[in-house]
Rosetta silent file (secondary structure, phi, psi, omega in degrees, C-alpha in Angstrom):
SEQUENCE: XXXXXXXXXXXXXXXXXXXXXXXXXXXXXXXXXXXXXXXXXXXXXXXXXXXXXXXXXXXXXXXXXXXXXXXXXXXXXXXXXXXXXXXXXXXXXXXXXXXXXXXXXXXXXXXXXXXXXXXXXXXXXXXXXXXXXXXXXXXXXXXXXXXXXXXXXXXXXXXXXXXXXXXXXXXXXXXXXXXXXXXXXXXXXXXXXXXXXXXXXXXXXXXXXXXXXXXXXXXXXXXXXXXXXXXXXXXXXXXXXXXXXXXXXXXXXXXXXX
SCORE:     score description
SCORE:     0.000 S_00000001
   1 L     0.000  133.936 -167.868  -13.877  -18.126  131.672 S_00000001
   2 L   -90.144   83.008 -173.821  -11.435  -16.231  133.753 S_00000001
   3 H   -76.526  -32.041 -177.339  -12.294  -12.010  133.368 S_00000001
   4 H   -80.856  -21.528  156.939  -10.036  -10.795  135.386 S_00000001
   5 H   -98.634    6.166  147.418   -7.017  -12.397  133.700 S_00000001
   6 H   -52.330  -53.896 -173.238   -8.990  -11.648  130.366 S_00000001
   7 H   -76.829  -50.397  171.216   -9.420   -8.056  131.363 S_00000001
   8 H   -52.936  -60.497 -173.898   -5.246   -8.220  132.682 S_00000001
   9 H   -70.609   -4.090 -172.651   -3.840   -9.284  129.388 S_00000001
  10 H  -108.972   -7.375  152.352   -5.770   -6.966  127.848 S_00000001
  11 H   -36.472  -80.520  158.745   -4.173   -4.165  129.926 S_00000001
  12 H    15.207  -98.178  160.887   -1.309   -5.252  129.048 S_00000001
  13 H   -31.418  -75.060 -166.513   -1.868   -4.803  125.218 S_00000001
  14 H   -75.278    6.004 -178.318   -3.251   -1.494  125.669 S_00000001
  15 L   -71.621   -0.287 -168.070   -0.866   -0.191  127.782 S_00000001
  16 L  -117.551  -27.880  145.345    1.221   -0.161  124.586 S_00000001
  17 L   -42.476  127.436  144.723   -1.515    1.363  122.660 S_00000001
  18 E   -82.707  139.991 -141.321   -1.936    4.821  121.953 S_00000001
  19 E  -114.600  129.123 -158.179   -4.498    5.969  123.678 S_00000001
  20 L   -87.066  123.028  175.258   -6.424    9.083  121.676 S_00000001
  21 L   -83.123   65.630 -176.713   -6.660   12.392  124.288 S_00000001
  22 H    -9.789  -51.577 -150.946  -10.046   14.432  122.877 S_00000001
  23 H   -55.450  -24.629 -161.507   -9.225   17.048  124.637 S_00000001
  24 H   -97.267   -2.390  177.083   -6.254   17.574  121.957 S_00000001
  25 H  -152.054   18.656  162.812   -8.471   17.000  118.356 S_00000001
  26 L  -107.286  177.929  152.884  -12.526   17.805  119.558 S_00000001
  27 L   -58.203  137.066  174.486  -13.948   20.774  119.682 S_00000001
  28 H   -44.176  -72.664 -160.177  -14.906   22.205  123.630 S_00000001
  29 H   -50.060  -14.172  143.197  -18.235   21.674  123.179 S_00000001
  30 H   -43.531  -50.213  166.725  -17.722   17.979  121.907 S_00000001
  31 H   -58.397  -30.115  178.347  -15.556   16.598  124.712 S_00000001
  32 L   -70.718  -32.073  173.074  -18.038   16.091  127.164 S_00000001
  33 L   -62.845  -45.107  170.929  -20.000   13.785  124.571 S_00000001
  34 L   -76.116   21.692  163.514  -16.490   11.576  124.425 S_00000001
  35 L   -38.380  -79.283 -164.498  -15.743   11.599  128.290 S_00000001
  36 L   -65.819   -4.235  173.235  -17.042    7.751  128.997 S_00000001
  37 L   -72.063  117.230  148.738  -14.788    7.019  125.304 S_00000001
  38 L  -110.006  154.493 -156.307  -11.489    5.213  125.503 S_00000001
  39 E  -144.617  107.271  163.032  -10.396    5.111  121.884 S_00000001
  40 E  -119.878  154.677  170.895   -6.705    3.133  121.271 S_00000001
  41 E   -88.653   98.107 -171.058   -4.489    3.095  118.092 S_00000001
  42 E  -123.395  143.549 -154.867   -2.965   -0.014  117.398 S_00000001
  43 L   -88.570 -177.597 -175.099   -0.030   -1.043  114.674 S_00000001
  44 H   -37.055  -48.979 -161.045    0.459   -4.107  112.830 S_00000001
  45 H  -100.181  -14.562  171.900    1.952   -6.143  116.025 S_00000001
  46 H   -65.286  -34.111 -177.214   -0.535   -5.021  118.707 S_00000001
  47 H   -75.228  -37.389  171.874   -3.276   -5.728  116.401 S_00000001
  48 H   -72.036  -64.422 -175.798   -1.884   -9.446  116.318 S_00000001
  49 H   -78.684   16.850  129.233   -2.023   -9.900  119.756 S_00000001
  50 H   -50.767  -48.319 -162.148   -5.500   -8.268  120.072 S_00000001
  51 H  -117.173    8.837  148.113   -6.816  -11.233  117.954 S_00000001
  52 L   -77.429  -35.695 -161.933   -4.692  -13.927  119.556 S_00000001
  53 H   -87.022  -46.552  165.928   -6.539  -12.641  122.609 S_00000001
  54 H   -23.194  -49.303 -158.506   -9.523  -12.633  120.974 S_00000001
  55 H   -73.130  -69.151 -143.229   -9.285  -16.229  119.616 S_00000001
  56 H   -42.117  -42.882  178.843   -8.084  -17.355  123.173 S_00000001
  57 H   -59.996  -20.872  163.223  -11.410  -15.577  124.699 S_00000001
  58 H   -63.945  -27.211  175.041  -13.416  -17.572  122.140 S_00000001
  59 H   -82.076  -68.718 -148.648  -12.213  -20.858  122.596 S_00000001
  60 H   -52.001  -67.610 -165.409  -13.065  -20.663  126.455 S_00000001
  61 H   -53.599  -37.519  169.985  -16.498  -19.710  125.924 S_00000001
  62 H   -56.532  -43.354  170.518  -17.028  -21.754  123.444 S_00000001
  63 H   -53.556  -10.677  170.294  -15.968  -24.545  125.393 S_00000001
  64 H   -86.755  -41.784 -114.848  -18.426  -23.206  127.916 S_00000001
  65 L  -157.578   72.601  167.802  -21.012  -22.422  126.133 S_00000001
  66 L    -6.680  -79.511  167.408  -23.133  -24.613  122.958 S_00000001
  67 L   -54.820   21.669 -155.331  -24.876  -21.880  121.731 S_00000001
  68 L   -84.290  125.501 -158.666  -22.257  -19.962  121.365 S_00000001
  69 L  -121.050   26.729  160.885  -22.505  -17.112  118.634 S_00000001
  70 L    88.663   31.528  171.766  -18.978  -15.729  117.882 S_00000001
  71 L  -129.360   -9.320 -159.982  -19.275  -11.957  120.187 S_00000001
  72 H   -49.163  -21.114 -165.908  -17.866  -13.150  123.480 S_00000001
  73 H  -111.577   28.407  130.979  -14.729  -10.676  123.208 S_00000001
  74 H   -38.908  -39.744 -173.339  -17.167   -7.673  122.951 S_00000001
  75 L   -82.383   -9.373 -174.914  -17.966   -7.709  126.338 S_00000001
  76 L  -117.305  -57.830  176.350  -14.074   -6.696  126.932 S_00000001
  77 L  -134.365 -171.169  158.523  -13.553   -4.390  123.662 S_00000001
  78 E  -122.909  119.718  164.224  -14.522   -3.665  120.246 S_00000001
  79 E   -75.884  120.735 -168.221  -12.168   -4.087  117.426 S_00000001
  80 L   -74.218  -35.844 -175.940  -13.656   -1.432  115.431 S_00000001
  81 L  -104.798   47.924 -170.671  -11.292   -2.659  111.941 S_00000001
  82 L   -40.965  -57.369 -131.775   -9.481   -6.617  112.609 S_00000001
  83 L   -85.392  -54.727 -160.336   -9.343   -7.214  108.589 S_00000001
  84 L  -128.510  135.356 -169.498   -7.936   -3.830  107.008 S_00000001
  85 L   -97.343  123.649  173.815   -6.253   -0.844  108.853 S_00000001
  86 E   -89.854  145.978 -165.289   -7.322    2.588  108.209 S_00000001
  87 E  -103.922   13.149  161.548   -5.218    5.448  107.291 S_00000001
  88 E   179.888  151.171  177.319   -7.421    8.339  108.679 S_00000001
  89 E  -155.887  162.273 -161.135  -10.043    9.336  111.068 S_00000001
  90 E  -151.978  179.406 -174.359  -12.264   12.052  112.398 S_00000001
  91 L  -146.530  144.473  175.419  -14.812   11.965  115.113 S_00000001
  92 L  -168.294  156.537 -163.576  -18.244   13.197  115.036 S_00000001
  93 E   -99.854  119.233 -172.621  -21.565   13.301  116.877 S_00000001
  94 L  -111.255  161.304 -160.825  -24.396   11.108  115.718 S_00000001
  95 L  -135.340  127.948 -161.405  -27.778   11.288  116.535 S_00000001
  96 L  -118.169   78.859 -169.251  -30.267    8.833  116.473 S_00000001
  97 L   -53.649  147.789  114.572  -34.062   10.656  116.743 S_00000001
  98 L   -10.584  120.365  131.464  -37.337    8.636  117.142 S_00000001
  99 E  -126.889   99.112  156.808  -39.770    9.171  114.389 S_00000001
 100 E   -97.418  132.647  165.300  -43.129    7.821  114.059 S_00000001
 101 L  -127.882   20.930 -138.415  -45.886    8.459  111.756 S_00000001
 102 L  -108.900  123.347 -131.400  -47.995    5.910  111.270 S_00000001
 103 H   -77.321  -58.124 -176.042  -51.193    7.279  112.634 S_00000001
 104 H   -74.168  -16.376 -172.628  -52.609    4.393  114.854 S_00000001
 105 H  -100.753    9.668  179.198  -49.482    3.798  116.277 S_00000001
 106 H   -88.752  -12.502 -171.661  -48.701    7.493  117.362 S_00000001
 107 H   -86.745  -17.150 -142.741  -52.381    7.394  118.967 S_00000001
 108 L  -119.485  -22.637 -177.187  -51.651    4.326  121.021 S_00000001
 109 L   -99.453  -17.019 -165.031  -48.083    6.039  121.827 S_00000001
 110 H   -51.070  -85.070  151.782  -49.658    9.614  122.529 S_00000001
 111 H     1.960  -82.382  171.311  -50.285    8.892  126.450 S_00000001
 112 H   -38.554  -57.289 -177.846  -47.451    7.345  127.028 S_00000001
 113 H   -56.584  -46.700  179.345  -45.256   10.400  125.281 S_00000001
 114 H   -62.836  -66.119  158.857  -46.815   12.398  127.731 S_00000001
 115 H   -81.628   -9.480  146.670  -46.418   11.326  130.741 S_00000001
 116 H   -37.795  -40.038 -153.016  -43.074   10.471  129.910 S_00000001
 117 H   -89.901  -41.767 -156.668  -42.310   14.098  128.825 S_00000001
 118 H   -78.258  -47.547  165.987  -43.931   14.866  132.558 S_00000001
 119 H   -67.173  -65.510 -165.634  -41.676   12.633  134.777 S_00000001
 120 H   -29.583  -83.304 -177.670  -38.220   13.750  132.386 S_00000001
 121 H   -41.317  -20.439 -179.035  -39.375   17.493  133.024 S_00000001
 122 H   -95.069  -26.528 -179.081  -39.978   17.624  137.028 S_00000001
 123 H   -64.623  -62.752 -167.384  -36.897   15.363  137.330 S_00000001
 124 H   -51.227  -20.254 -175.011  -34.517   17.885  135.394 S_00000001
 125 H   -42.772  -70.164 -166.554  -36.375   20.567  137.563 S_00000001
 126 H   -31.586  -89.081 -168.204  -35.827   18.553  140.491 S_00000001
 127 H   -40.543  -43.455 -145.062  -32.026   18.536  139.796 S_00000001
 128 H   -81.777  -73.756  177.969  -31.795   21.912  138.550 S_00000001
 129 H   -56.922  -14.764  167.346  -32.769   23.612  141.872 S_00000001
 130 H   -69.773  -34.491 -174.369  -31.034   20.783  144.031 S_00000001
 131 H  -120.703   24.684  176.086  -27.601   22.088  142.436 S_00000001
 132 L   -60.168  121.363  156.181  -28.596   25.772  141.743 S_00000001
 133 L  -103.199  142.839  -17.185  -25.785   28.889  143.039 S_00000001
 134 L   -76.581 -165.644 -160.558  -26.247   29.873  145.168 S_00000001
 135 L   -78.782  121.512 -157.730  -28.860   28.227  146.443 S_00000001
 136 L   -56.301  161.702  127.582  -32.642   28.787  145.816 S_00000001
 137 L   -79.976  168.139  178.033  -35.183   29.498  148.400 S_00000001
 138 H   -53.179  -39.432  164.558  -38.453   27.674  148.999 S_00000001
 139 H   -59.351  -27.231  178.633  -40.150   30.315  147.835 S_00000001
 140 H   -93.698  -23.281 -179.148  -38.193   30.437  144.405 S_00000001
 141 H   -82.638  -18.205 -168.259  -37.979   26.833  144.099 S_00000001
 142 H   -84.720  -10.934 -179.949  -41.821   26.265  144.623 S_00000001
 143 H   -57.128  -44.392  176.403  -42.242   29.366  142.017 S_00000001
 144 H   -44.083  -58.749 -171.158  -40.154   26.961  139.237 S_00000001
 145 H   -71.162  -17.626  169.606  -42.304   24.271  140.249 S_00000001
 146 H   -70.650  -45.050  177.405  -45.401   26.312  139.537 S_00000001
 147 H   -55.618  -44.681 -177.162  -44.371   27.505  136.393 S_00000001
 148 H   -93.399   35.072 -175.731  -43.492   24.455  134.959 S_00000001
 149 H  -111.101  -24.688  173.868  -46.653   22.637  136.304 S_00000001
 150 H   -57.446  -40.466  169.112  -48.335   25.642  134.391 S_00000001
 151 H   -42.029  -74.638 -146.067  -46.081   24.507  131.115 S_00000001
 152 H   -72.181  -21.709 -159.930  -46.910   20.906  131.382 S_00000001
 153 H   -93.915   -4.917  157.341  -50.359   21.051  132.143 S_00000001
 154 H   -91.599  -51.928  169.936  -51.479   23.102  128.899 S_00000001
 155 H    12.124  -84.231  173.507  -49.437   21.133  127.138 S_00000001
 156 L   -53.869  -28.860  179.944  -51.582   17.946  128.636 S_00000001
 157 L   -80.393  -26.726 -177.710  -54.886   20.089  127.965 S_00000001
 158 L  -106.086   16.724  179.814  -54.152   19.939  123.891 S_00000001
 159 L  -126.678    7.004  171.359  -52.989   16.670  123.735 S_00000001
 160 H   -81.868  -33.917 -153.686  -56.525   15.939  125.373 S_00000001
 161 H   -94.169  -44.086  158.511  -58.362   17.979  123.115 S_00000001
 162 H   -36.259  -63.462 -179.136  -56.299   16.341  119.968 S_00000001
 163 H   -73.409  -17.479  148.100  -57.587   12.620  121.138 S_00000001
 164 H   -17.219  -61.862 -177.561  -61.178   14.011  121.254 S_00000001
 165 L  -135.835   90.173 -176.680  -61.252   14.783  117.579 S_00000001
 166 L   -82.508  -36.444  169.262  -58.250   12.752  116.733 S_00000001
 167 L   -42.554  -20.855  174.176  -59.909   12.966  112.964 S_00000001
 168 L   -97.855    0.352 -148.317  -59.334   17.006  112.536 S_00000001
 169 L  -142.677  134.374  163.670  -55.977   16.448  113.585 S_00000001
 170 L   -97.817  171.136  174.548  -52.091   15.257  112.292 S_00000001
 171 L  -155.055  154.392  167.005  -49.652   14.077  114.843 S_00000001
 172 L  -162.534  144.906  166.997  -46.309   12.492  114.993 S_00000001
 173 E  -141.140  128.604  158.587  -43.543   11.360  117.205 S_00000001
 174 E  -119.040  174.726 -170.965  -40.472   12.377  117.115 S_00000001
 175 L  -119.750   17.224 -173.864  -37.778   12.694  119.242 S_00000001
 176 L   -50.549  -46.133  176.304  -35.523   14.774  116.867 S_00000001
 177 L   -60.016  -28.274 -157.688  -35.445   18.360  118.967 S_00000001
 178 L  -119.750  -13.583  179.868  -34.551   15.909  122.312 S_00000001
 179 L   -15.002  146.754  175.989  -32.191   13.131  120.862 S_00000001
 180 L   -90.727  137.762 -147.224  -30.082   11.488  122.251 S_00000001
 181 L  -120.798  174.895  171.168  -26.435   12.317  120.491 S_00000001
 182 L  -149.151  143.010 -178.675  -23.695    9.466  120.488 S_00000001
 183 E   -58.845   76.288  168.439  -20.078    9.198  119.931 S_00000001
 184 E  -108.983 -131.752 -177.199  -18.698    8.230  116.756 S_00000001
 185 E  -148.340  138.453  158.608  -15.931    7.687  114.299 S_00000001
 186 E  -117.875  165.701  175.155  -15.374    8.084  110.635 S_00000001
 187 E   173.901  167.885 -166.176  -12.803    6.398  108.875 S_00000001
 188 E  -150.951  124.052 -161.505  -11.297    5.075  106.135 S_00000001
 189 E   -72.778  158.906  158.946   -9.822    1.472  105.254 S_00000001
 190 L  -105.812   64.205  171.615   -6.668    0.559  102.974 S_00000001
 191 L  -110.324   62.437  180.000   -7.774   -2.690  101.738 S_00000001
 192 L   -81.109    5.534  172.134   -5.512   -2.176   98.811 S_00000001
 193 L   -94.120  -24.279  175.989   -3.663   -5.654   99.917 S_00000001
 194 L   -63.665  -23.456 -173.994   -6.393   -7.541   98.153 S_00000001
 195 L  -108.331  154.363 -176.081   -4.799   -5.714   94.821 S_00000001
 196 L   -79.637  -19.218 -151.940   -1.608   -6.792   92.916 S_00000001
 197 L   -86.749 -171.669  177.882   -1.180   -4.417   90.424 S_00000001
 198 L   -99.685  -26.556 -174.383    1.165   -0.675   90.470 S_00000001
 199 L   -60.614  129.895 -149.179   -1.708    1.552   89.054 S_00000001
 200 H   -86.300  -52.912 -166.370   -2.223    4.027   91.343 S_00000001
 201 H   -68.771  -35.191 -175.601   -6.008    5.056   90.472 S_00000001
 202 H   -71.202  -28.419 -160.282   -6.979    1.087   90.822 S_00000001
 203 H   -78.737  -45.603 -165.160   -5.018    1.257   94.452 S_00000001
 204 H   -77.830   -7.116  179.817   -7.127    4.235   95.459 S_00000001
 205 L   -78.981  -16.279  155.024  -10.421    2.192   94.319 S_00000001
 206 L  -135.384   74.289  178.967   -9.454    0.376   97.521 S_00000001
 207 L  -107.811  120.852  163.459   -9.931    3.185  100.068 S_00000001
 208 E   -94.760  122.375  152.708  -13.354    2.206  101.709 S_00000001
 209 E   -95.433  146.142 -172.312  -15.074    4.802  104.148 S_00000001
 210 E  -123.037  145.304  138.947  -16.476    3.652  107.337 S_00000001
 211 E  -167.220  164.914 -167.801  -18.178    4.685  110.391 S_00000001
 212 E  -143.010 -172.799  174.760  -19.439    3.542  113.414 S_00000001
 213 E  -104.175  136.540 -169.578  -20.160    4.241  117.091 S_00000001
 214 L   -99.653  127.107 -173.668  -17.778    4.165  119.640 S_00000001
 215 L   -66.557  157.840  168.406  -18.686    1.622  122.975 S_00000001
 216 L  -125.456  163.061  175.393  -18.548    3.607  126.493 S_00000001
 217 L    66.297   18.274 -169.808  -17.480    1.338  129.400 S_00000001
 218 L  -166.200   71.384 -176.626  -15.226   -0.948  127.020 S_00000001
 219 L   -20.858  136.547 -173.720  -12.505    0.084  125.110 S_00000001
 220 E  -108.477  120.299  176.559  -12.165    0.908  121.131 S_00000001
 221 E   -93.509  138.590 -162.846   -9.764   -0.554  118.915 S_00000001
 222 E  -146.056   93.499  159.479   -8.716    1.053  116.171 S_00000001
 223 E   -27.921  107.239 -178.662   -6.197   -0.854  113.448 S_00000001
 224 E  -114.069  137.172  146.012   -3.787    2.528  112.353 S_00000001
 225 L  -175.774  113.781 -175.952   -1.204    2.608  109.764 S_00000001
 226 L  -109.200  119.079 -178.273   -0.714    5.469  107.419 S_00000001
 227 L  -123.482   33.961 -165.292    2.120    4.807  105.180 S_00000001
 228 L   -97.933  148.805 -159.942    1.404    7.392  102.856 S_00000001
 229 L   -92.071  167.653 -157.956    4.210    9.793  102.233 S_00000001
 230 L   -96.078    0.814  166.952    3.893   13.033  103.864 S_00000001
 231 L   -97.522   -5.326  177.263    4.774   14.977  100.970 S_00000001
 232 L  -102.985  -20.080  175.363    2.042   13.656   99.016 S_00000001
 233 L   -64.665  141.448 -178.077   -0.712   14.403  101.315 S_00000001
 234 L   -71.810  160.729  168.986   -3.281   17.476  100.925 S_00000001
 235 L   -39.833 -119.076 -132.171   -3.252   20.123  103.610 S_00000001
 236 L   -42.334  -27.087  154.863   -6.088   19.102  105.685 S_00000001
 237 H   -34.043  -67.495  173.471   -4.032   15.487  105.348 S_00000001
 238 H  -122.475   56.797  165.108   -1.535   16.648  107.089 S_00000001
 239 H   -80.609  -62.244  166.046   -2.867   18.587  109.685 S_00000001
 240 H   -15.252  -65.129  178.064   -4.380   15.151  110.495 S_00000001
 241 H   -69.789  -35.186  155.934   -1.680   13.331  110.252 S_00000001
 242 H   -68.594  -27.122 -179.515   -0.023   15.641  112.712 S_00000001
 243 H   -77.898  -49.962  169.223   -2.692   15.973  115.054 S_00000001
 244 H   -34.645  -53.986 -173.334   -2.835   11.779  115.085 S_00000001
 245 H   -77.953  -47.775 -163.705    0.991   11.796  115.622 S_00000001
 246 L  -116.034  144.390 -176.768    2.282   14.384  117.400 S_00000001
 247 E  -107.914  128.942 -170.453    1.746   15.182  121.103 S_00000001
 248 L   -80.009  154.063  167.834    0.703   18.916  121.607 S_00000001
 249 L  -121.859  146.912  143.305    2.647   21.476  123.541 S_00000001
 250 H    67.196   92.014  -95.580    2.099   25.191  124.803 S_00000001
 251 H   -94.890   -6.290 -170.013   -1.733   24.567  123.129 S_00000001
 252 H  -143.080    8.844  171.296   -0.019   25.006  119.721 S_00000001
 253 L  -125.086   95.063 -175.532    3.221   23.274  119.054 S_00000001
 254 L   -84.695  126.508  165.481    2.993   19.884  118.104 S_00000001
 255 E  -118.927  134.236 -165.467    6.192   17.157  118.671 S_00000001
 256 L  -137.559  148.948  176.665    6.652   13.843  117.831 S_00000001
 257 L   -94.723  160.629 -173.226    9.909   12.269  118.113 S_00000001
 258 L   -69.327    0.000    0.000   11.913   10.998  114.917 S_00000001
């Protein structure tokens, strides 16, 4: 299979895509979780030749490949919607914590948790005084390092005295206060082509919400086509629909051309 004229046609394509700018619809404190996102918007004919390329990348592997189990053109993007195109989206940060409680297997994990917590903290230390302004002295940096060797090591003194008399004692791990957060998407399909009829309330029975996580290091496709009229939409509709559409100016005057 040829990736570099996989990854070139697929260039192409998105160069023709609109390509979603954070900076213009998160929040500050949000953008930095979307950095490593690219996120494009693609209509009815871009979306065909996304899944001609798709197909094409499928036959080669398969033709490579026996076992072959239908994901090869993952590894280049994600189509988040191929079947049904959605008519709105939001972004939002999901978080996926750790939680165990199952007794024996938090005692068997306990250890582990521990010195784990014990490299993570002297590393972030580590870092913290390597890019500190100005710049620490040895004397302030070895003070840091005392302090937190003072932290970790009661810490490490109760989680001693806890496997001792593990029987007086609950425990659990989670990682919910430390999580790891991730980038995703809501949205919501029109797959209102499966119905025939004119009734309005049956048409709206097929708006599906979705959401998923958005890949880093791969681009995200995202079928768009809102054909709803703009006089029928609620406020927060078409704020939306204007932020999706229109390219901002002067941080508050959004233009799109006719």
């Amino acid at each position: 299979m040829n990736k570099p004229l996989i990854h070139a046609k697929l260039d192409t394509i998105l160069s023709r895509c609109q390509k979603i700018n954070f900076s213009h619809v998160l929040k500050e404190e949000q953008q930095a979780i979307f950095e490593e996102i690219d996120l494009y918007l693609m209509d009815d004919a871009l979306r065909e030749e996304i899944l001609a390329l798709e197909a094409e990348v499928k036959a080669l592997y398969h033709a490579q490949h026996e076992s072959y189990k239908g994901k090869a053109f993952f590894e280049f993007a994600k189509i988040i919607n191929p079947t049904y195109p959605a008519f709105k989206y939001s972004f939002y940060v999901a978080r996926k914590p750790v939680e165990i409680f199952d007794r024996q297997k938090v005692r068997e994990r306990i250890e582990g948790e521990r010195d784990r917590w014990r490299n993570i903290q002297k590393d972030r230390l580590e870092k913290e005084i390597l890019n500190h302004t100005p710049p620490l002295t040895q004397a302030e940096a070895n003070t840091l390092r005392t302090a937190l060797e003072e932290r970790l090591l009661a810490d490490e003194e109760k989680i001693a005295e806890v496997l001792a008399n593990w029987e007086e004692y609950d425990a659990v791990i989670t990682t919910h206060a430390h999580c790891k957060t991730y980038p995703a998407l809501y949205y919501t399909l029109d797959t209102s082509s499966d119905y025939e009829g004119e009734d309005a309330e049956e048409r709206h029975k097929h708006y599906k919400k979705r959401d998923t996580h958005l890949r880093s290091g791969a681009p995200n496709l995202l079928w768009f086509k809102d054909e709803r009229p703009f006089s029928s939409l609620r406020a927060n509709d078409k704020i939306n629909r204007i932020l999706q559409t229109h390219t901002p100016y002067c941080g508050t005057i959004y233009i799109k051309k006719r």
